[in-house]
N, C-alpha and C positions, 0 to 999 in steps of 0.2 A: 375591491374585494373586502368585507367586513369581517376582521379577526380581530378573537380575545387578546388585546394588549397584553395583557399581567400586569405587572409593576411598571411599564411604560406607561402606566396612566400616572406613574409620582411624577413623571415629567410638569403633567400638567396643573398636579397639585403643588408641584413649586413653580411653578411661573406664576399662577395663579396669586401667592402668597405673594410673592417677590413684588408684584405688581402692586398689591396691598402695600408694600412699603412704597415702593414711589409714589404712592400718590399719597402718601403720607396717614392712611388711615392705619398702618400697621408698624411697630416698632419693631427693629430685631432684639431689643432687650425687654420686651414686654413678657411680662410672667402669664403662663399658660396653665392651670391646673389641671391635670389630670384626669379625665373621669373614669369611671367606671367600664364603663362602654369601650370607650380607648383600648383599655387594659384587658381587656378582653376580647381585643378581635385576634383572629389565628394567623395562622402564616409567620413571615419572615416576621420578626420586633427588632425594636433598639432597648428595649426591656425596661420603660417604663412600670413605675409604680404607682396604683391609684392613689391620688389625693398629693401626689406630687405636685410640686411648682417648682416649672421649665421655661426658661429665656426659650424667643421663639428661632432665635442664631443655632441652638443646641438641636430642636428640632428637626431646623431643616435639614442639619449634618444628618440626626437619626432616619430624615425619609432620601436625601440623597446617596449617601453610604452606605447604611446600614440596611435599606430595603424596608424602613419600619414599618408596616400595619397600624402599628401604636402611636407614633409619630405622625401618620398622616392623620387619624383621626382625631388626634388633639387637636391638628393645629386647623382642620377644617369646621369644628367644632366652635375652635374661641375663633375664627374670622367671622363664620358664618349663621352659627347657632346650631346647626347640626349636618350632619353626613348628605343629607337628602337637601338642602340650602345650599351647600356646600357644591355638589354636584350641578344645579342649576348656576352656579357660575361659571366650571368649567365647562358648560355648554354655550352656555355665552360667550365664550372668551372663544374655544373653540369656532363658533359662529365668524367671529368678527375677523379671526385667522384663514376663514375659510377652509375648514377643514371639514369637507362636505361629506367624508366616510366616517366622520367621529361620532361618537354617542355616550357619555357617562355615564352611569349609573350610583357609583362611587368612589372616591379618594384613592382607591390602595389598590383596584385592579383586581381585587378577589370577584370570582364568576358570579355573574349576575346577569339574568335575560335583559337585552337592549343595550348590553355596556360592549361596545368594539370599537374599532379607527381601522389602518391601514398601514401598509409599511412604507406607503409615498405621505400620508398625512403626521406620520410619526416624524419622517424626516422631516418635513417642513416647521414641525412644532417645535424641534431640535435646532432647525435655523434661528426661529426668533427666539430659545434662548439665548443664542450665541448675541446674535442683533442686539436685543430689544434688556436682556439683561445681563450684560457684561459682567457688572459688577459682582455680580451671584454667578458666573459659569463656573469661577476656579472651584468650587465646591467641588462639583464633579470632575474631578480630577486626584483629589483627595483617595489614598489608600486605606487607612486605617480610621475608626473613629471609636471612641475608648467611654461609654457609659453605665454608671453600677458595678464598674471593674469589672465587665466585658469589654475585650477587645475585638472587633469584628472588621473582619478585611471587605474592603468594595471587591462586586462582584465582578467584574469589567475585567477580565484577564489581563486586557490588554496593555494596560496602567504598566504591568509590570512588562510586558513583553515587546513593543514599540512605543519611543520615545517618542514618537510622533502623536500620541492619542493623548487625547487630555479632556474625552467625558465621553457619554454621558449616563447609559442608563442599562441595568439588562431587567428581564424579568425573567416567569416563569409559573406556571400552573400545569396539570395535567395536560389539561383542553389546549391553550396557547401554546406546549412545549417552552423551550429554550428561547428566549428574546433576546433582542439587542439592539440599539440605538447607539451607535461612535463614530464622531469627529476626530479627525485627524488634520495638522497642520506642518505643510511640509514647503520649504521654500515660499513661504508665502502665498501658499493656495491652503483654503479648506476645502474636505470634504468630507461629506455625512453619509454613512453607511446604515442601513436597517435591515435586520435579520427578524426571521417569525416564524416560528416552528421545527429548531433545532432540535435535533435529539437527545444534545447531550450538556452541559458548560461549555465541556473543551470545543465540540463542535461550531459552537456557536460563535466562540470569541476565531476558531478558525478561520469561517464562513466569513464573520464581517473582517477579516486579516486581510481575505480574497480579494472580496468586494472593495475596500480600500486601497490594495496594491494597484488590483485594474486600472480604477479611477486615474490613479496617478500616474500609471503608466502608459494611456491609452489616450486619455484627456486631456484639454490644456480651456486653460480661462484664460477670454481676453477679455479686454477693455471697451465696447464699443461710443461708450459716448461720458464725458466728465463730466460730472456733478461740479454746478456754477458756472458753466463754461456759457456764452451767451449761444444760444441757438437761434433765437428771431429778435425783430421787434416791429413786431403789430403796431396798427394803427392805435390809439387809444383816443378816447372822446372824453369830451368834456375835462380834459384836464391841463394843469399846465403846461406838460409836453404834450408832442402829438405822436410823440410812440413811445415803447414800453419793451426793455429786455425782459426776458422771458428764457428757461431753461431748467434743469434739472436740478433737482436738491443735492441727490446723492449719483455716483456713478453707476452705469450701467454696466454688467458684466455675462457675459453666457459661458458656459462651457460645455461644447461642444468636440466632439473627436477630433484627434489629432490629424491633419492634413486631408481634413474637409472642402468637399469643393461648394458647399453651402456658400451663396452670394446673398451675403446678411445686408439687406439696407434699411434705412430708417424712416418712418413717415410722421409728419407734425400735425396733429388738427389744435384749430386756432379756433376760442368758440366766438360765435360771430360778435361783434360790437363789443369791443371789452369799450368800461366809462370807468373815470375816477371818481371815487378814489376808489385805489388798489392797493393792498397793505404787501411786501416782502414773503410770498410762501402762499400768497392765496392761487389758488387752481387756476388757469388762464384755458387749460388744453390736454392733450394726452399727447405723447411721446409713443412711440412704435416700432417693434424691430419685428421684419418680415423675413421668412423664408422663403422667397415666392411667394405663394398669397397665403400662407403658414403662417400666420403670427405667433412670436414667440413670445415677445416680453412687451405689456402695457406700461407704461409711468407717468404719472400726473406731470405734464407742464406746468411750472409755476412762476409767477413774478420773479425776477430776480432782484428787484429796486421798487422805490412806492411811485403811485402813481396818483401825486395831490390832485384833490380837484382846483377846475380852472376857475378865474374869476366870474364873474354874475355874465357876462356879452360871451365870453368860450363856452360856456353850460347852457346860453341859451341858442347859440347861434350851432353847436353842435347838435343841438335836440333838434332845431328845427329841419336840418338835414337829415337828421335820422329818421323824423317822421316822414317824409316826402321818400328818401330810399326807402323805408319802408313800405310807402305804400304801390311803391311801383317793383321792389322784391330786388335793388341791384346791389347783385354782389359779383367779389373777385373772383379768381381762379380757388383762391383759398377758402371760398367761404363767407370771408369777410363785406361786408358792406361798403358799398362805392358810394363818396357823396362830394 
């Protein structure tokens, strides 16, 4: 269902940003001037001054904390050259998240025709900040941030009301109501709550109280399968071994209701004829957790070890089996080619 975010679109204007730092095109001490433009959009501000020059660390406080309008378009301004460039990246970036109900328009979440997401695609966006930029999550958690000698309180109630929450975002417009996007970390489980069309603040920071408490009280995360744990090992061709471990990067986890009689099992595709060389972390297969014939969770299978190529008579005496099973099509149970 496609709903105006509001200010849950700063989510993605700082991932967006942060991600600029990791890959090193962007500095958190790089100086950001001000324009004009900035200083003049409406809504919520951190109350920048045109012709100002701002570290881009100050910023992000002003669009995570403070809700800034002005801080978002500066800072989509100096990555990207303007608001409308700017937006074509978090559609990109959206894209590659897969967040198939999303659509930008602009930085700051002010109403604009074509600009919505959802409240399952807000959460997922909320995941990979936690994932994907760790280092920038403590921001949102952050209560106060103090610029021009305004102090202005984050809007998240929740900051102050359960010690368990520690971000991320609310918004608000007419159209959108009352928003909200918070993680909470209890006993070593997170979980992410998204609220959309609250009537009120206090409603809102209530709603996602709900939806959080639920979670934790109804839910349980297990573990179904470790990251690096070896799961197969394939045949491998033309290399100096003649098989190949193979398994997960990271662990897999579901959370599902408590005292579910769901019979979770796993299925491995192996793609036919893996050959060396094979580098540590290249794709071998996919990983599967089925509820029945429900599939819940897809994960790339990956080398877990390299897979040198063999000498000159293993690469040529391999090919030549491969071309003869090949042309008569003999393969395993798994898929895999017989020779």
């Amino acid at each position: 269902m496609h709903l105006p975010p509001a200010s849950l679109t700063k989510l993605m204007t700082v991932y967006v940003a942060t991600n600029e730092i990791q890959a090193g095109r962007l500095k958190v001490d790089d100086p950001v001037t001000v324009s004009e433009n900035a200083w003049r959009t409406g809504g919520s501000r951190m109350f920048l001054d045109p012709g100002a020059v701002v570290p881009v660390h100050d910023l992000l406080r002003g669009v995570v904390i403070d809700s800034g309008n002005d801080a978002s378009v500066a800072l989509s301004e100096h990555i990207a050259g303007s608001e409308d460039a700017f937006a074509g990246l978090m559609n990109v970036t959206a894209n590659k998240l897969g967040l198939t109900d999303t659509h930008f328009m602009n930085p700051t979440g002010l109403p604009a025709p074509g600009h919505y997401s959802s409240a399952h695609d807000m959460a997922r966006l909320a995941r990979a900040i936690i994932n994907d930029e760790s280092a920038y999550y403590p921001l949102y958690a952050h209560k106060y941030f103090t610029w021009n000698n305004i102090r202005q309180p984050n809007r998240n109630l929740l900051l102050w009301r359960d010690p368990s929450v520690d971000g991320l975002k609310t918004g608000h417009t007419e159209e959108a109501g009352y928003c909200m996007v918070t993680s909470a970390l209890r006993d070593g489980r997170r979980l992410i709550s998204a609220v959309f069309g609250s009537t009120t603040m206090n409603n809102r920071a209530e709603d996602a109280q709900k939806i959080l408490n639920y979670g934790f009280r109804f839910f349980e995360t297990k573990t179904y399968q470790k990251g690096g744990q070896v799961l197969a090992q394939p045949r491998l061709w033309k290399g100096e071994k003649n098989v190949i471990s193979v398994g997960l990067l990271d662990d897999v986890t579901l959370t599902l209701p408590k005292n579910s009689n769901r019979k979770v099992e796993s299925r491995l595709h192996i793609n036919n004829a893996l050959e060396a060389p094979i580098a540590v972390g290249d794709i071998v297969g996919s990983y599967e957790l089925y509820d029945g014939e429900n599939k819940l969770v897809t994960r790339s299978l990956i080398a877990l070890e390299a897979g040198e190529a063999g000498g000159w008579w293993t690469r040529t005496w391999d090919a030549f089996h491969l071309f003869f099973a090949g042309l008569f099509d003999v393969k395993d149970d798994k898929g895999e080619v017989k020779a």
